[in-house]
N, CA, C and O atoms as a MOPAC input file, in Angstrom:
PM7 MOZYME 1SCF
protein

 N     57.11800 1   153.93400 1    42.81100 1
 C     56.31500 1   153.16200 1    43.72600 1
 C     56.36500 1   151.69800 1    43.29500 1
 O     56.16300 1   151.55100 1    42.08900 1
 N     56.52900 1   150.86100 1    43.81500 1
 C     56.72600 1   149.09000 1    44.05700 1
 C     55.33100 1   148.90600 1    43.99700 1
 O     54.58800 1   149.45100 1    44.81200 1
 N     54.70000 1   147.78800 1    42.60700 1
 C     53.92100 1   147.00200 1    43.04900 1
 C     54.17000 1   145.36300 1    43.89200 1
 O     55.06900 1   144.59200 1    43.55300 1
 N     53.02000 1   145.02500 1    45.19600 1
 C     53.01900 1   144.18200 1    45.04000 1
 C     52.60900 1   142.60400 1    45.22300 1
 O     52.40800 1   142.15100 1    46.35000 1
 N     52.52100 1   141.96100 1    44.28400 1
 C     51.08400 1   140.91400 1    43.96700 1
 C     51.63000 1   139.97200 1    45.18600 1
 O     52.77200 1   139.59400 1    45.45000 1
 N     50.62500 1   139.78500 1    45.70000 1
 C     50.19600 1   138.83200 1    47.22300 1
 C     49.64700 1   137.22300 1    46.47100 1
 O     50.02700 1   136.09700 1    46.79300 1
 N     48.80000 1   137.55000 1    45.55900 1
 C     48.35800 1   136.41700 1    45.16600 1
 C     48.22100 1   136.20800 1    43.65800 1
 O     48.09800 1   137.08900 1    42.80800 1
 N     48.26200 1   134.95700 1    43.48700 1
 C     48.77300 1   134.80000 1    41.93000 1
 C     47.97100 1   133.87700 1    41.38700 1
 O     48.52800 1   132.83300 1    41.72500 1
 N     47.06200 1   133.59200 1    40.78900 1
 C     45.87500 1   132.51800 1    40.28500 1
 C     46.32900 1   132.19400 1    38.47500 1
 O     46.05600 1   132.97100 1    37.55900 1
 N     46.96800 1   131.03700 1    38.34000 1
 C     46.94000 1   130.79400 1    36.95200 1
 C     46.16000 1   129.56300 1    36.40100 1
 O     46.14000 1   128.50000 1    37.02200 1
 N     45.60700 1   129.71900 1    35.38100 1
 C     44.52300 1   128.90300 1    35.11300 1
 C     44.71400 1   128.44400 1    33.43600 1
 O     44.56700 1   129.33100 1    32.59600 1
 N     45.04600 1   127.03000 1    32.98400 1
 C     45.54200 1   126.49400 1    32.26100 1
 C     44.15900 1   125.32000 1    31.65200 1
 O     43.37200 1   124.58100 1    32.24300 1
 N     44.38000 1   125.61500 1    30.34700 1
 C     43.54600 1   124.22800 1    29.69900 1
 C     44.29300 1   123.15700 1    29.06400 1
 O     45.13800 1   123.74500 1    28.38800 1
 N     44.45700 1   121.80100 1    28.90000 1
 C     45.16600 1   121.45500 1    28.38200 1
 C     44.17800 1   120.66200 1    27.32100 1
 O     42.99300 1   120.42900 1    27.55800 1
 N     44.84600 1   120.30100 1    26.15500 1
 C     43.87000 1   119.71300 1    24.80600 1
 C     44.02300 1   118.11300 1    24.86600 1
 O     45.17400 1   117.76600 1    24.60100 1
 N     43.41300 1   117.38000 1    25.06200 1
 C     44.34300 1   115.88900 1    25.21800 1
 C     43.55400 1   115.06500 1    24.08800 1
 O     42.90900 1   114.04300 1    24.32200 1
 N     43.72000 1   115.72800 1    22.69000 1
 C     43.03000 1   115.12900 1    21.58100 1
 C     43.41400 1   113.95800 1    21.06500 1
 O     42.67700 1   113.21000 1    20.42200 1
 N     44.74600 1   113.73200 1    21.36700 1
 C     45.65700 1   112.84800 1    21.02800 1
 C     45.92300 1   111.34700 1    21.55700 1
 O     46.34300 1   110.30500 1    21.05500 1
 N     45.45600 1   111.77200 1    22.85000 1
 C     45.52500 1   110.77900 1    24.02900 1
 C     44.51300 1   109.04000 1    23.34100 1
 O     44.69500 1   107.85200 1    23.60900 1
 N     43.57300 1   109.69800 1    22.48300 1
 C     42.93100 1   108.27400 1    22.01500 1
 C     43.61500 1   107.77100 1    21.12500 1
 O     43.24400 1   106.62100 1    20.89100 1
 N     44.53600 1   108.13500 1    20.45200 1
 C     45.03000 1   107.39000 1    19.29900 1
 C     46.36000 1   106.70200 1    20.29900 1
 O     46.94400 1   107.25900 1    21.22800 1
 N     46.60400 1   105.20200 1    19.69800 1
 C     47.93800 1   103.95600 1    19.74000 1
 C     48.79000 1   104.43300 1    19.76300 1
 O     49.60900 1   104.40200 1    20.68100 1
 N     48.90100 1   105.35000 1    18.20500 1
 C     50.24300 1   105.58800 1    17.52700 1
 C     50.83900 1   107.06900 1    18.76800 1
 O     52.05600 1   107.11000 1    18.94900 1
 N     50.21900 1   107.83600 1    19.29800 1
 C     50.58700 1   108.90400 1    19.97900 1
 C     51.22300 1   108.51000 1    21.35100 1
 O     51.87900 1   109.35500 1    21.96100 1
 N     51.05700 1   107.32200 1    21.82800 1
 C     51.25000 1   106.66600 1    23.16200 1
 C     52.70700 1   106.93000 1    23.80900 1
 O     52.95300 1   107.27200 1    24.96500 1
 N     53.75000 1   106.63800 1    22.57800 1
 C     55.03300 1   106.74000 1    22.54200 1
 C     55.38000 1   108.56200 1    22.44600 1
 O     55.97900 1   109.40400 1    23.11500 1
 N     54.60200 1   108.49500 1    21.20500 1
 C     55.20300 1   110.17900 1    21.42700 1
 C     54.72100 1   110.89900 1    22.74500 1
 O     55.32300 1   111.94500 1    22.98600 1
 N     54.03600 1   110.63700 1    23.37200 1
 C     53.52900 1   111.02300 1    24.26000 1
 C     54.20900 1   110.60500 1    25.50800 1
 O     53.78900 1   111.14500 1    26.53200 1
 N     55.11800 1   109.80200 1    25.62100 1
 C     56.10800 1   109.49900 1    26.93500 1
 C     57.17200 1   109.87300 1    26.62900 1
 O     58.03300 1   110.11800 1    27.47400 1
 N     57.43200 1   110.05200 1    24.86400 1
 C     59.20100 1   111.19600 1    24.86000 1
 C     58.84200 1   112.33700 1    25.61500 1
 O     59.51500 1   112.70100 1    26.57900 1
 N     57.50800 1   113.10300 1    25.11600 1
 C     57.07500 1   113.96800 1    25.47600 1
 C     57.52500 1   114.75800 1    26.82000 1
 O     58.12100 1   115.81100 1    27.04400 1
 N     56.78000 1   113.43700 1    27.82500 1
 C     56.93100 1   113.73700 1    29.14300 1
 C     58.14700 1   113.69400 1    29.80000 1
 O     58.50000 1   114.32700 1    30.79500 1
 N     58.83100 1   112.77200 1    29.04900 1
 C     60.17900 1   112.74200 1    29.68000 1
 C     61.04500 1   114.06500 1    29.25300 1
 O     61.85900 1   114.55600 1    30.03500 1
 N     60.79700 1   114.61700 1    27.91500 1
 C     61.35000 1   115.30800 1    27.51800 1
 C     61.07200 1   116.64900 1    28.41800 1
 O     62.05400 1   117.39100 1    28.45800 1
 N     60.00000 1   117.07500 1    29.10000 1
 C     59.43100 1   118.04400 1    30.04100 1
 C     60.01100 1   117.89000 1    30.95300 1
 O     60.81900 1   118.74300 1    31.31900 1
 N     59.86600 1   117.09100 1    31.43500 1
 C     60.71800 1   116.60900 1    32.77200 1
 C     62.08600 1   117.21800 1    32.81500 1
 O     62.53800 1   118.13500 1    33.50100 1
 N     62.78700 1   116.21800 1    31.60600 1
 C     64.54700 1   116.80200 1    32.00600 1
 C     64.33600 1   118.09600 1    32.00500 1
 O     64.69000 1   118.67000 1    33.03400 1
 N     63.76300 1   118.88600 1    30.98200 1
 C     63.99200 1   120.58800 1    31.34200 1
 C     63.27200 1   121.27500 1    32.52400 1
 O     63.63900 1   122.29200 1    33.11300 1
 N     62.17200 1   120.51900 1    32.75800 1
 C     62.19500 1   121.20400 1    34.33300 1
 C     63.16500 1   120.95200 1    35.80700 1
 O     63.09200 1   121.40800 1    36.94800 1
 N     64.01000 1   120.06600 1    35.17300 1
 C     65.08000 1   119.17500 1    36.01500 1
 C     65.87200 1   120.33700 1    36.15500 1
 O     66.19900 1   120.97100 1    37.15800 1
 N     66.15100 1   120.51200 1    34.79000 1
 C     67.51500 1   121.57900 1    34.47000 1
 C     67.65900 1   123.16800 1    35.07900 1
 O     68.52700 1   123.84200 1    35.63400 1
 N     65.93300 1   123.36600 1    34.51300 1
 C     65.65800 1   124.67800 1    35.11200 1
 C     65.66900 1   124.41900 1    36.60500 1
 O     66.38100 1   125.31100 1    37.06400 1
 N     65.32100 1   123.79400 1    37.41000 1
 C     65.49400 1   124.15400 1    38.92900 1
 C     66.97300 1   123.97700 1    38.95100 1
 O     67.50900 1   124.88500 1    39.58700 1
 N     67.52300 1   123.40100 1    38.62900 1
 C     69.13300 1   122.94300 1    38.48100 1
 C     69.62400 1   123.90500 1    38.83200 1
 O     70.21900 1   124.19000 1    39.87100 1
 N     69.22900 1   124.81400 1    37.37700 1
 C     70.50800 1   125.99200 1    36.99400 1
 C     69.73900 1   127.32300 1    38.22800 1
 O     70.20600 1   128.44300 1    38.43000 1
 N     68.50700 1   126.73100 1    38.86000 1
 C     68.10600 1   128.15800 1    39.56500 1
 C     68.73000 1   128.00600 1    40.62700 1
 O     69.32000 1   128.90300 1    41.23000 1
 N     68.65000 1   126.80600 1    40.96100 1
 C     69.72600 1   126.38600 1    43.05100 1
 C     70.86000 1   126.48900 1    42.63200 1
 O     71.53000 1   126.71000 1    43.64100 1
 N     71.65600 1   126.46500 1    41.59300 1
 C     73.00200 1   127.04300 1    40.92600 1
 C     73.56700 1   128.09700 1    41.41200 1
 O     74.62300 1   128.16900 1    42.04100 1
 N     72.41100 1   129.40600 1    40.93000 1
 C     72.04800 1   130.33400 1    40.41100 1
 C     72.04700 1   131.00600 1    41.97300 1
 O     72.90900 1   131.85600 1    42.19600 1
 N     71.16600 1   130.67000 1    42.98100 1
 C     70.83800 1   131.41300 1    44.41900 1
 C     72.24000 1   130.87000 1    45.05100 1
 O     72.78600 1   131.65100 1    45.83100 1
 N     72.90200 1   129.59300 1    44.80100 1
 C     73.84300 1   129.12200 1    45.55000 1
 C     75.35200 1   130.14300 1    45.53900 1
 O     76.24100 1   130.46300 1    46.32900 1
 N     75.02900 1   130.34500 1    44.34300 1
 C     76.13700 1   131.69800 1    43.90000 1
 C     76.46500 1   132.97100 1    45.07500 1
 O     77.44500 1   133.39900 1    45.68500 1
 N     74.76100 1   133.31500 1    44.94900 1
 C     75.02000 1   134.41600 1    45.94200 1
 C     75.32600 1   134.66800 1    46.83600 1
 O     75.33400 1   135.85200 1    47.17400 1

């Protein structure tokens, strides 16, 4: 038997302890950039991926 989920609720905290300190400012925009390219990549390789089929 197939389950299957209609609706999907995800619920995330994020800690932003860091955000007051100078010195974190920078690490904190490799950071984002660094998130970025891999969510770049991952949709990348997924329209890749469906384009295949």
């Amino acid at each position: 038997m197939a389950i299957e989920i209609k609706e999907l609720h995800i619920k995330i905290h994020v800690d932003e302890g860091g955000k007051n300190s100078p010195s974190a400012a920078g690490t904190s925009q490799e950071n984002k950039r660094d998130i970025a390219a891999e969510c770049v990549e991952y949709v990348m390789e997924t329209l890749q991926r469906q384009k295949e089929r």
